[in-house]
C-alpha atoms as a printed R data frame, in Angstrom:
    type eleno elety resid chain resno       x      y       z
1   ATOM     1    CA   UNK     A     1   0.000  0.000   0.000
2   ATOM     2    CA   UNK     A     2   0.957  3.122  -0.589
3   ATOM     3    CA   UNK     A     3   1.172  6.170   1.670
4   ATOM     4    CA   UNK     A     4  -1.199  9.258   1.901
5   ATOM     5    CA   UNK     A     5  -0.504 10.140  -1.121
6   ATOM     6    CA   UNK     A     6  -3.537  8.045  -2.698
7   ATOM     7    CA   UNK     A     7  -3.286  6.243  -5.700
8   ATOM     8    CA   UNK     A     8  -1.165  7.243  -8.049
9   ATOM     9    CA   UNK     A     9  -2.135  7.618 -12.129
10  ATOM    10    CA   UNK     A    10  -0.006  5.413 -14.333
11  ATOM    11    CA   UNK     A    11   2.380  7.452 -16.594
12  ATOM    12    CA   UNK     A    12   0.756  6.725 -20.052
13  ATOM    13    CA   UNK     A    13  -2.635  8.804 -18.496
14  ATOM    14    CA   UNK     A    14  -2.282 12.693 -18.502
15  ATOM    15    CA   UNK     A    15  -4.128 15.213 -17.866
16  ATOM    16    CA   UNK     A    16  -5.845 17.403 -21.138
17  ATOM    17    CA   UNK     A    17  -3.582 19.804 -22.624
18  ATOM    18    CA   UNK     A    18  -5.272 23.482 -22.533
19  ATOM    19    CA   UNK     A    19  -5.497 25.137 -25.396
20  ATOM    20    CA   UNK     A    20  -5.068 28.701 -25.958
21  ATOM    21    CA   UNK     A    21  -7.766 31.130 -26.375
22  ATOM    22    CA   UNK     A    22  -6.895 32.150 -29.212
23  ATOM    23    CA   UNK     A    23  -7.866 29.494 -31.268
24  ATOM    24    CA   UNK     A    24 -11.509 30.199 -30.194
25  ATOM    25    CA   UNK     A    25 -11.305 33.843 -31.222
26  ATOM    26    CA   UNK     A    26  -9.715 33.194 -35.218
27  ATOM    27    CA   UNK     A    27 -12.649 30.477 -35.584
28  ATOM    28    CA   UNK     A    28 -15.617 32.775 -34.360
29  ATOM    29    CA   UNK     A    29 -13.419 35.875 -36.803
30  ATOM    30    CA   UNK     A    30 -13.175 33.645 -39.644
31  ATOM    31    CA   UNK     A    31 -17.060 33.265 -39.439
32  ATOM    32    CA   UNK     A    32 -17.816 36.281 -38.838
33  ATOM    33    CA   UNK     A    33 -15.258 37.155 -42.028
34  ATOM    34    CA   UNK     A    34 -17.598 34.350 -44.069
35  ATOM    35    CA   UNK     A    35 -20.644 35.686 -43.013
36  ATOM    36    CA   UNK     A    36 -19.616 39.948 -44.258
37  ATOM    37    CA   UNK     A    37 -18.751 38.471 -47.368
38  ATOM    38    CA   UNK     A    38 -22.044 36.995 -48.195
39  ATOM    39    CA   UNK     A    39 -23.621 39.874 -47.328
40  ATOM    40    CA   UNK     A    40 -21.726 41.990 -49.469
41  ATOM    41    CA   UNK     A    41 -22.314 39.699 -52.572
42  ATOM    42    CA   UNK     A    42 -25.873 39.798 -51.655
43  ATOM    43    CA   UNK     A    43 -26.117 43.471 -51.282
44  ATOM    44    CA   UNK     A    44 -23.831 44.728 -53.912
45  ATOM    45    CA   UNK     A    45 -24.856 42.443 -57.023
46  ATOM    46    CA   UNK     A    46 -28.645 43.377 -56.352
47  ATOM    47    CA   UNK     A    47 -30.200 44.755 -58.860
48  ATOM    48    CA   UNK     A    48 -31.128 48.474 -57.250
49  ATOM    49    CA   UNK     A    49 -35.363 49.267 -56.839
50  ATOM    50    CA   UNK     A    50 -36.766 50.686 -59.737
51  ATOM    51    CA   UNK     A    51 -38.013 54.270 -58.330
52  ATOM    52    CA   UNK     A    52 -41.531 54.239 -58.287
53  ATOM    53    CA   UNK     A    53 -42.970 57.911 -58.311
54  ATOM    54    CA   UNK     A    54 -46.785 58.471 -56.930
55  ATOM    55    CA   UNK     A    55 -48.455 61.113 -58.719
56  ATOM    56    CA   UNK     A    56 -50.277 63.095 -56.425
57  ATOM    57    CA   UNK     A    57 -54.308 63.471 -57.468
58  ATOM    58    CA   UNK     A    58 -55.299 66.695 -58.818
59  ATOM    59    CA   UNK     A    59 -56.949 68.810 -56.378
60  ATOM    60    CA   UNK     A    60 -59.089 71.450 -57.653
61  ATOM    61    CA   UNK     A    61 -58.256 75.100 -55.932
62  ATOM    62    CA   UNK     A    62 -60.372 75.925 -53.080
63  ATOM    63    CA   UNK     A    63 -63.569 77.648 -54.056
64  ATOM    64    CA   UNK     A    64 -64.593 80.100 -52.044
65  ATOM    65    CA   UNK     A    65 -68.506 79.892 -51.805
66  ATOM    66    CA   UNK     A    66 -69.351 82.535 -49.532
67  ATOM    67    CA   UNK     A    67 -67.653 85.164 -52.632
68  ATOM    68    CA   UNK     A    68 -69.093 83.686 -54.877
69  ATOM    69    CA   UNK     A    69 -73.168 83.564 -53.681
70  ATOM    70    CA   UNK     A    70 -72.501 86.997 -52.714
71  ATOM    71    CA   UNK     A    71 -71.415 88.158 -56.255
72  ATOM    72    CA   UNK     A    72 -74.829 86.137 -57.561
73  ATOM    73    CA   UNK     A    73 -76.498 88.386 -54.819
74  ATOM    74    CA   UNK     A    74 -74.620 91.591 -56.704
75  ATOM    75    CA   UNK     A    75 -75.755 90.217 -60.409
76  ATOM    76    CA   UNK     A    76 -79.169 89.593 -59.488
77  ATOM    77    CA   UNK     A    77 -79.604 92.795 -58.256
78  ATOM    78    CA   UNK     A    78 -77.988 95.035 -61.423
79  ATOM    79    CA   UNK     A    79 -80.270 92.801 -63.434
80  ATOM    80    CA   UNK     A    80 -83.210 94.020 -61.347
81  ATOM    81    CA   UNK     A    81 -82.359 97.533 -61.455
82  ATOM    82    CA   UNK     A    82 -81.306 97.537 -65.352
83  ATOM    83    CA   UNK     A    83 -84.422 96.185 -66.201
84  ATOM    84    CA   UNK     A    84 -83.044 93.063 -67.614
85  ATOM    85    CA   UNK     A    85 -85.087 90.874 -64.794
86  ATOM    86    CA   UNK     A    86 -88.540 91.125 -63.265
87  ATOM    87    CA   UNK     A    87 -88.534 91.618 -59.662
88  ATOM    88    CA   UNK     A    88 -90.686 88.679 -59.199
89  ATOM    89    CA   UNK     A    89 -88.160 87.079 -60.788
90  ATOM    90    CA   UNK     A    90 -85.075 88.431 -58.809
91  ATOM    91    CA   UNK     A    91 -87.047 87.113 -55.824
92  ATOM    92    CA   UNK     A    92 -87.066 83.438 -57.200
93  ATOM    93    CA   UNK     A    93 -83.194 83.790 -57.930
94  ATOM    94    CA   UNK     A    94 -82.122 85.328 -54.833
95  ATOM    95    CA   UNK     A    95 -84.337 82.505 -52.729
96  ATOM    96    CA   UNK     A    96 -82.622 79.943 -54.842
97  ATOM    97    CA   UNK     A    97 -79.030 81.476 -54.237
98  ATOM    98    CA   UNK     A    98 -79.392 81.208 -50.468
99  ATOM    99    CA   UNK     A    99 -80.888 78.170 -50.477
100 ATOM   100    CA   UNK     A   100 -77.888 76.859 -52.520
101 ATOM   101    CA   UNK     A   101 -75.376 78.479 -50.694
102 ATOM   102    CA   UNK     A   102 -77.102 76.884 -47.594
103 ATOM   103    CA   UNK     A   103 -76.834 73.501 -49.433
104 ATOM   104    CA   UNK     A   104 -73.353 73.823 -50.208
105 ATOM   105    CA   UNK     A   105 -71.807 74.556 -46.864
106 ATOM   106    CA   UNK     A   106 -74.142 72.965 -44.198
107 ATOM   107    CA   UNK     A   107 -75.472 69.620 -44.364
108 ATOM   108    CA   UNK     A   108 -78.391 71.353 -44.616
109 ATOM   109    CA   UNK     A   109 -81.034 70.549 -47.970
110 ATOM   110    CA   UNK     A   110 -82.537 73.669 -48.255
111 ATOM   111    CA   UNK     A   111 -81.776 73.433 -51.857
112 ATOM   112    CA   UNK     A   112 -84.862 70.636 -51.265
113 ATOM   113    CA   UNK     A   113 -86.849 72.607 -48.676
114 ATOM   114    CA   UNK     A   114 -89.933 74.606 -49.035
115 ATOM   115    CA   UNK     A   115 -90.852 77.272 -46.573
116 ATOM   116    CA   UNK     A   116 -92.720 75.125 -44.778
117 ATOM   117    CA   UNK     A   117 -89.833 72.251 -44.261
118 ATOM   118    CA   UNK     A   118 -87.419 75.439 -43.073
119 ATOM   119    CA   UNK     A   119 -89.517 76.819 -40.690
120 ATOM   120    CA   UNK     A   120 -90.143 73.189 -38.746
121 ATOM   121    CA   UNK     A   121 -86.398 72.503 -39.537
122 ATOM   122    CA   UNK     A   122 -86.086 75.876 -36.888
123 ATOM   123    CA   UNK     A   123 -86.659 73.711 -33.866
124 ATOM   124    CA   UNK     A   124 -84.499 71.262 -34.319
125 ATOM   125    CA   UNK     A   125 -81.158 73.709 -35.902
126 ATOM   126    CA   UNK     A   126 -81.125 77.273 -34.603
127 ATOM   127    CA   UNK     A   127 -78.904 78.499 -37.461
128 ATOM   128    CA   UNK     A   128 -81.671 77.964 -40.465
129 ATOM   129    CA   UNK     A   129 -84.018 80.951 -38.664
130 ATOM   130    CA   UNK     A   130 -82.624 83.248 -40.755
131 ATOM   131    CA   UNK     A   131 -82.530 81.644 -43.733
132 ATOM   132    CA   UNK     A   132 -86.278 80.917 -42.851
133 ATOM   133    CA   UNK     A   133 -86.962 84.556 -42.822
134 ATOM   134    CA   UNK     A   134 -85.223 85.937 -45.864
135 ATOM   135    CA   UNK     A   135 -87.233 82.831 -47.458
136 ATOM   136    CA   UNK     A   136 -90.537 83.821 -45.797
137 ATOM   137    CA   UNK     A   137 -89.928 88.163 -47.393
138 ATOM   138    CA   UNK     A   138 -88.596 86.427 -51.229
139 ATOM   139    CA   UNK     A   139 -92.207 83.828 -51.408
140 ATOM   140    CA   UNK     A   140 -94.826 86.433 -51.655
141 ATOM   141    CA   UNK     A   141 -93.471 88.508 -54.170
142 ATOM   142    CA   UNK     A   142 -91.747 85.691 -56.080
143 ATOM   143    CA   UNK     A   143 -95.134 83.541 -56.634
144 ATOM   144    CA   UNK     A   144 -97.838 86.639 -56.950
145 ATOM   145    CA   UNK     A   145 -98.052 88.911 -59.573
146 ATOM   146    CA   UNK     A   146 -96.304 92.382 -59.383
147 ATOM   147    CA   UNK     A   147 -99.092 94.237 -58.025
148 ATOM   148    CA   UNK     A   148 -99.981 91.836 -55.673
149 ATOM   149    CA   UNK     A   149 -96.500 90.645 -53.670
150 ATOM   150    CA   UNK     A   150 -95.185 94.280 -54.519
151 ATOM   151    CA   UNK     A   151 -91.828 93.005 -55.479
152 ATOM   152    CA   UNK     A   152 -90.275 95.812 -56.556
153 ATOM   153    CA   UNK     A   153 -91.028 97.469 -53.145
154 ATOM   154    CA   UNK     A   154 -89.713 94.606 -51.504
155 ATOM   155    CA   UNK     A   155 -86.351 93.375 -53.457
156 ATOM   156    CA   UNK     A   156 -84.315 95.857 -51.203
157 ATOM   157    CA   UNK     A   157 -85.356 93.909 -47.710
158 ATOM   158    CA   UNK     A   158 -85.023 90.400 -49.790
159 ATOM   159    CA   UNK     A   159 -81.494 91.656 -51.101
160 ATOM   160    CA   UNK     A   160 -80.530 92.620 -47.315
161 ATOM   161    CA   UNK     A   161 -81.604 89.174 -45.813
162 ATOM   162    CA   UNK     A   162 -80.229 87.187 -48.764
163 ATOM   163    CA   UNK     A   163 -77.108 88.767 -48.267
164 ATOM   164    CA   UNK     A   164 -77.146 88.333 -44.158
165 ATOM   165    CA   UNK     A   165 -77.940 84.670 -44.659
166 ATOM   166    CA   UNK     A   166 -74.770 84.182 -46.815
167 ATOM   167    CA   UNK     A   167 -72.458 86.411 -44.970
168 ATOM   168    CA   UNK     A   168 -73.311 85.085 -41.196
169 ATOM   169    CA   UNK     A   169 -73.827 81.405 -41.865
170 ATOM   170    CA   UNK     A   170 -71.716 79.277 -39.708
């Protein structure tokens, strides 16, 4: 038996060498080399994206309503006072001017309304009273004769409403 020393390893056993370091670095370098080059192959033999420009949609230019019912308010009334255009007549344009003004900003139909449908529609949406009223001083003269809705006499206060209507709708 041997002494305290325990048992002893024959010669022809040893323990594993260590290897350096080193050796693990170049391998994980040399992939890391392998893998950059196939991304530059990949990347620089690609065929670059065609350039695809979007046409942008034609917009039209703003219009701006408001002007442009007012200047119909301005025609209708040198046609009146020229001669060219009954007042009767100037009452039905100016009624349908506010009414399509109305129309065209609001959601609103009073393109489609009748005096009637705007003075119920009063309740329910504060803002058509006015438009109501200038309606309710343009229907006598515009659907009785001359002498009887005196629409010469009255195409001033119809121009006046007409033109508050357009100018104070929100």
């Amino acid at each position: 038996m041997r002494g305290a020393e325990g048992p002893s390893i024959p010669e022809e056993f040893q323990q594993p060498m260590a290897h350096s370091g080193w050796w693990l670095v170049l391998a994980l370098a040399l992939l890391a080399a392998v893998a950059l080059y196939y991304l530059a192959v990949i990347l620089l033999t690609r065929k670059p994206r065609p350039v695809v420009e979007v046409e942008t949609p034609w917009v039209p230019e703003p219009r701006d309503v408001r002007a442009e019912h007012l200047a119909e308010i301005d025609r209708i009334e040198r046609a009146v006072h020229r001669g060219d255009l009954p007042a009767r007549v100037g009452h039905q344009h100016l009624s349908r001017t506010v009414r399509d003004y109305v129309a065209a900003v609001s959601q609103v139909p009073a393109d489609k309304m009748v005096l009637a449908d705007l003075k119920a529609t009063v309740l329910s949406d504060p803002r058509t009273r006015p438009l109501a009223m200038a309606v309710e001083v343009m229907y006598p003269p515009a659907f009785a004769s001359d002498e009887e809705g005196r629409a010469a006499d009255r195409f001033p206060e119809a121009l006046g409403r007409a033109r508050q209507v357009v100018t104070t709708w929100t």
